[in-house]
Every structure is written in structure tokens, then in C-alpha cells.
N, C-alpha and C positions, 0 to 999 in steps of 0.2 A: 638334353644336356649338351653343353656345347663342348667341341672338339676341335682344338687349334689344328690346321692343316700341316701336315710335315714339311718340311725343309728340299725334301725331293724323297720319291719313292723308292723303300728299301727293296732290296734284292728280294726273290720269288724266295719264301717258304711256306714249306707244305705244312700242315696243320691235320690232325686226324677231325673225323667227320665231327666227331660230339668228343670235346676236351672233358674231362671229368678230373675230379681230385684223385748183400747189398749192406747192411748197415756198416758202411766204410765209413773214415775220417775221408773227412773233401780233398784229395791228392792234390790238385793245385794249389787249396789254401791252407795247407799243412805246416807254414811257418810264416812268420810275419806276423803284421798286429790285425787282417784280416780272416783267422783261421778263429773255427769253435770248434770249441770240446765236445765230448759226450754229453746227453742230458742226465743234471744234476751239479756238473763241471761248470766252474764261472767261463763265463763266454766274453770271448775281445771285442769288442766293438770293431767296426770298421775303421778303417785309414780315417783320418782326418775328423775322428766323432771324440767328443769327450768320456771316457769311461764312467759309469755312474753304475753304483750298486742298483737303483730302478731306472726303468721308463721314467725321463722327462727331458726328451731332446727336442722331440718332433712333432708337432699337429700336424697330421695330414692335409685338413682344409686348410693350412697359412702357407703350405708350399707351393712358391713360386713358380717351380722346376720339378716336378713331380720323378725326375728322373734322377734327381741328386740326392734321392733319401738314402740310397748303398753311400760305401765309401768310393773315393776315386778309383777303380783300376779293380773291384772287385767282381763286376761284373765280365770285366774281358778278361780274367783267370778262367773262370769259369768258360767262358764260350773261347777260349785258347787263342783267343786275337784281341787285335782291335777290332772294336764294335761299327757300324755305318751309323749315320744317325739316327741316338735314338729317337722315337717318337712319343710321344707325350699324352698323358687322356687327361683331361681336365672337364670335368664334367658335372653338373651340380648337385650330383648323387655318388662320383667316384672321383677320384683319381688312380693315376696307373702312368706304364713306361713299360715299352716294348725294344727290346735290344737284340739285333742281329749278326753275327758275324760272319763265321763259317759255313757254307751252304749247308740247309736244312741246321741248326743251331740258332736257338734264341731264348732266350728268359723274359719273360712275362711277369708284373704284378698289378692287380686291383687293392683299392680299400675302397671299402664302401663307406662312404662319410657320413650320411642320410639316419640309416639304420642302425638300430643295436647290434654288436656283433653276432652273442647268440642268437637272436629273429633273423637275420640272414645265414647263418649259419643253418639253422634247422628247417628254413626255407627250398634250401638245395639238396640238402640232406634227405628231404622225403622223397626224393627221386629215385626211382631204383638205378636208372644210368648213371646217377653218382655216386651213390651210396654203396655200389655194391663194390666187393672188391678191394674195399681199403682196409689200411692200415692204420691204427691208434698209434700216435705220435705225442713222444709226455714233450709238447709245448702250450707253450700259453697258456689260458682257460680254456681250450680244448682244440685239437686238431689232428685230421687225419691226412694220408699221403694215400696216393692212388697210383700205379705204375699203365700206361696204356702202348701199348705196340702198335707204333704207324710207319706210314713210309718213310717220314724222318728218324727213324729211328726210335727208341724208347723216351717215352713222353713221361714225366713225373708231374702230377698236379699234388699241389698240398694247399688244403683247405682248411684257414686256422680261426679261431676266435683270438686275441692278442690285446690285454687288456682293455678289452670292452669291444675292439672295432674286429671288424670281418673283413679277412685279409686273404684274399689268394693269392700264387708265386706257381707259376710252370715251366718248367727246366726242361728241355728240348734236343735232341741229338748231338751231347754230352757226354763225358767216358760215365759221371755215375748222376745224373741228375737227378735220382731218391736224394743222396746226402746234399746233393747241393741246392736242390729246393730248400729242404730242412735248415740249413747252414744259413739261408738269405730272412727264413722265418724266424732263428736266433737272434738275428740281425734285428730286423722288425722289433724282437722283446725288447733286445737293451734299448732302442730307441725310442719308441711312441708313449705318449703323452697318455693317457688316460682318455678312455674316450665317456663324453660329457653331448648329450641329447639336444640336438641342434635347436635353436628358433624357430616355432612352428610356423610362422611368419616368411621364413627365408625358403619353405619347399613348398612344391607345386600340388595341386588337390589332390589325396587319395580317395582309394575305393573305403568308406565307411564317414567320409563328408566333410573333414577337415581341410580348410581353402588356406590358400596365400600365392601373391602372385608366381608363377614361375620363371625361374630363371632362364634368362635368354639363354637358346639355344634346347632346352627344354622339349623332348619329345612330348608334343602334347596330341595328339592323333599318330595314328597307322592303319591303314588299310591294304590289306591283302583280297584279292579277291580268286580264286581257285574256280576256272570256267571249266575246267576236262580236268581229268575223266567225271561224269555224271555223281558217280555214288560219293563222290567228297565235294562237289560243288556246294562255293556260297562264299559270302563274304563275312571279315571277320575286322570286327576294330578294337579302339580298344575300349571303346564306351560297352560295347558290346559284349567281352571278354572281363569289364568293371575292374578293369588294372590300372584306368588312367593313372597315371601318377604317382603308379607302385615300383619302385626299382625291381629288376630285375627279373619283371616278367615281359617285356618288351624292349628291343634295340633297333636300332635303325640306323646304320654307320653315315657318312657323310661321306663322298665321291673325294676322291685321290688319300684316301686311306691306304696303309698300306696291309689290309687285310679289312673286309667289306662284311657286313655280316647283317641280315636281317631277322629277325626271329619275334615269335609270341609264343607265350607259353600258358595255357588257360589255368584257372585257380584251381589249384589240388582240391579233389572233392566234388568239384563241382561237375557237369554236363558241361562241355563248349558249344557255343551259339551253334556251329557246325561240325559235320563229323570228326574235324581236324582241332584235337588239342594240341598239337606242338607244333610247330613250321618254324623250319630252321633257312636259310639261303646263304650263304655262305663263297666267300670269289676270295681263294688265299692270293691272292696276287694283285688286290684290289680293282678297282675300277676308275675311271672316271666320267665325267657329265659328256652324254651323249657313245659313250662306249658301250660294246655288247663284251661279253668275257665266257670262260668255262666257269660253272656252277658246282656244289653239291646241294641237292634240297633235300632235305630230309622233311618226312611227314607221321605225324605222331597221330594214329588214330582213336579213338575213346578222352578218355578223361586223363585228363595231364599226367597224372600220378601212375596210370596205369597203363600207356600208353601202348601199342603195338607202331614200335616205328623203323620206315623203310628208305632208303637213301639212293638218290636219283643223281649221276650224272646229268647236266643238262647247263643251261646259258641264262647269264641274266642280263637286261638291258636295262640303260639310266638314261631318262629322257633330256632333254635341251637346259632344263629347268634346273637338274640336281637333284627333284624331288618324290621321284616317281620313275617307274617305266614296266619293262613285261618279265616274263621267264615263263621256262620250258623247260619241260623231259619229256623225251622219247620213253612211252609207256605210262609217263611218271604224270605231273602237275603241270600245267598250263594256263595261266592267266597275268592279273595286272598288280602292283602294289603304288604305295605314295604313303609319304611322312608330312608329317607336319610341326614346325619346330614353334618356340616362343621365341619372338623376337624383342 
């Protein structure tokens, strides 16, 4: 999927190792036309949205600006400033908009465009890393909230289903980011369109044989290859993992992101080609082409679903190219990776 390059690189925030998905009214947006109720209570729409009894503002695929679906000025209530730029995911399976202000503070959201929202919903769901721990939230057709304690402070992930589409929102080192995730997933209700099952034509091959060209920028191969230590050696793709072309079980960020992220996730249920069903790499400070940086790699042993996994300080490297390069942990994983996009 392709990823427009930012505007310049936002300020260092920390990010806990594995994001995963108190019941105040939002203190910042407690007056004005950007404040919502309790659920069941009609909710304000945002600044500059039209008020409508249903969803039918917004398609997420027609947005331009992936970062204008809140209203103006709502996201910097919430992160109590003004924001850096934000950055933008435009992707041929997502969109999304990453906003930072305050050191360690930022709000985060994903829609997945591709998929139904239930089927991605209950995709992430069978994970126990995600699933455990949450909370039932009466939004949308269904959604839970997850609280996670990191160095930035208390992380709120809320994972929603939102009239058909699969919608994530992560509020970040914030006086209550539970209510104000939930508050931006309100948001989300009054606005979005009904979500309607894309042109099998417009996405790229999945695992079960369905073809159509893919969209430039299109992760169409990964390869990681894990030389040390011996007992998890081997390489892994994604022909080999049979995800080609499935959202969100494969990423591979693009260099001057401002948050870097590589990962495969093998299919629930299944045996992965190698001992390693999850591999995460991860550089919250991003990278760029031809730069080495601090890492966390996390390594998920057994079967995806079931995984025993362990998180390695260590370094990643991006070769001359953009497309490829090494990492290392001390104790930890040692070897090479490389992306391969649709052009």
C-alpha cells in the first residue's frame, strides 16, 4: 500500500512494544459543538460537520485528506495543544492520520477500507494480546476499549466495528484517553457512510485465489530472514506465510516515516513456515534510507494465535535502496529483511 512521505519528521514518541485495543465525560470537550454524551445520548458532531440523525457524511476511500475526517480543533483539545504535522496513511487497504503534540501525546486512527468490518474485527480479536483485557463499549455494531501502561503514559486503543467498517483510534498520554478515544469513535458514528464491499477488481491477490492488479505501492512480497540464534532460524515470506495480499497480516513502513514498523503475523491455526509466528520490528522514531536506529523486535514463537512472545532491544538497518537492510539483538534475532512494493 502506498504511503505519502510526511511534510518533515514529527517529534520522538514512544509507543508501547504491542499496541492492543475512568468512564468520565472528555474534560476538554465538555462544551462546544465538539463534546458527546453518554451512550444512548444524541452526540454533536464535530466543528464544521453537518448534524445528521445517521452516518452519511463520509466515505472513507473518497477522502483526500485522510486527516480532516475529525472536526477542526478537535484533535488539539484533546492532545492540549497545537498538533506538528499531522501525517497521513493513504493506503490501498487503509487510511489513517497520526497527530502529535505534547511530548509523548498523540492520537492515532486506521479504517480498513478493503475488508468488512466484522472480518477484521474478529481477525484481531482472536489474539489473545488483544483481546485480553478489554472492555465492551455500547458503540457501533460492536467495539471494545483496551487501557495499556507505557512509558508515555496510559495508552487507550478502542477497537470498533462502525457501520460495516473496522475502525481503530489510540489516545496516548492524555489526562483520560479511555473517554477520549471513545468520544473520536462517536465521532466516527455520526459521520461514516455505510460501508459497501469494494470492487474485487481494484485489490490485489489474496490467500484463497482471487486476483486483480494491485495498487501501486502495494506490499506485494517480504522477506525476513532470522540467521541467529539456530533454534528459530529460517526465512519467512509472505508466499510462504499464504497472506499475500491479506490486510493486516503483513507491514512494512516506508523510510522517513515518522514511526517504522515491520511485522508478519502467521495465519491463526495454522504451523508458520518457521518457528517464528509473529515478528514484529518496530523504530518509534522512524528511520531513514541508509540509516541504522534503536529497535524493539519482538518474536512470537509457535502458532500465531498461540504465540509465546519475547521483546528484544536491539538496531535496525535500511539499505542505500529504501528496500531492505539488517537488525540485531544482543541475545535476541539477527539477520536480514527486504519489501517489495507494486509499482
Amino acid at each position: 500500500m502506498s504511503q505519502p512521505s510526511a511534510p518533515r519528521r514529527a517529534r520522538r514518541v514512544r509507543v508501547a512494544a504491542i499496541t492492543t485495543a475512568a468512564a468520565l465525560a472528555l474534560a476538554a470537550c465538555s462544551s462546544g459543538s465538539d463534546s458527546t454524551e453518554t451512550a444512548g445520548a444524541p452526540t454533536t458532531v464535530p466543528a464544521g460537520r453537518p448534524a445528521t440523525d445517521a452516518a452519511a457524511q463520509v466515505d472513507p476511500r473518497t477522502l483526500s485528506d485522510p486527516c480532516a475526517i475529525f472536526g477542526e480543533g478537535t484533535v488539539e483539545r484533546i492532545l492540549g495543544g497545537a498538533v506538528e504535522d499531522p501525517v497521513p496513511t493513504v493506503q490501498s487497504y487503509e487510511i489513517g492520520c497520526r497527530w502529535s503534540a505534547q511530548p509523548d501525546a498523540f492520537v492515532t486512527y486506521t479504517i480498513d477500507t478493503e475488508r468488512p468490518g466484522q472480518e477484521a474485527f474478529d481477525g484481531v480479536m482472536q489474539y489473545l494480546e488483544a483481546s485480553q483485557g478489554t472492555e465492551e463499549v455500547d458503540l457501533g455494531d460492536r467495539a471494545v476499549v483496551k487501557l495499556v501502561k507505557g512509558s508515555s503514559g496510559t495508552q487507550a486503543v478502542l477497537d470498533s466495528v462502525i457501520h460495516g467498517w473496522y475502525a481503530t483510534i489510540t489516545v496516548t498520554g492524555t489526562d483520560d484517553p479511555r473517554a477520549q478515544a471513545i468520544d473520536l469513535g462517536r465521532m466516527l458514528e455520526s459521520s461514516l457512510v455505510a460501508f459497501t464491499p469494494m470492487d474485487p477488481s481494484a485489490t490485489s491477490t489474496t490467500a484463497g485465489g482471487s486476483s486483480g492488479p494491485a495498487a501501486p505501492g502495494t506490499l506485494t512480497d517480504l522477506q525476513v530472514t532470522i540467521e541467529e540464534p539456530a533454534e528459530i532460524a529460517g526465512t519467512t515470506t509472505l508466499e510462504s506465510l499464504k497472506v499475500a495480499g491479506v490486510p493486516g497480516y503483513a507491514n512494512c513502513s516506508q523510510p522517513g516515516q515518522p514511526t517504522f514498523v515491520l511485522e508478519f503475523i502467521a495465519l491463526p491455526g495454522e504451523n508458520p513456515p518457521t518457528p517464528v509466528g509473529t515478528f514484529t520490528i518496530k523504530v518509534d522514531d522512524g528511520i531513514d534510507v541508509g540509516e541504522t536506529a534503536p529497535a524493539s523486535i519482538s518474536v512470537g514463537l509457535g502458532r500465531s494465535d498461540t504465540a509465546t512472545v519475547t521483546t528484544y532491544e536491539g538496531t535496525l538497518t535500511v539499505d542505500a535502496a529504501g528496500t531492505g537492510g539488517t537488525f540485531e539483538a544482543p541475545g535476541g534475532p539477527k539477520g536480514t529483511w527486504s519489501c517489495v512494493r507494486a509499482s
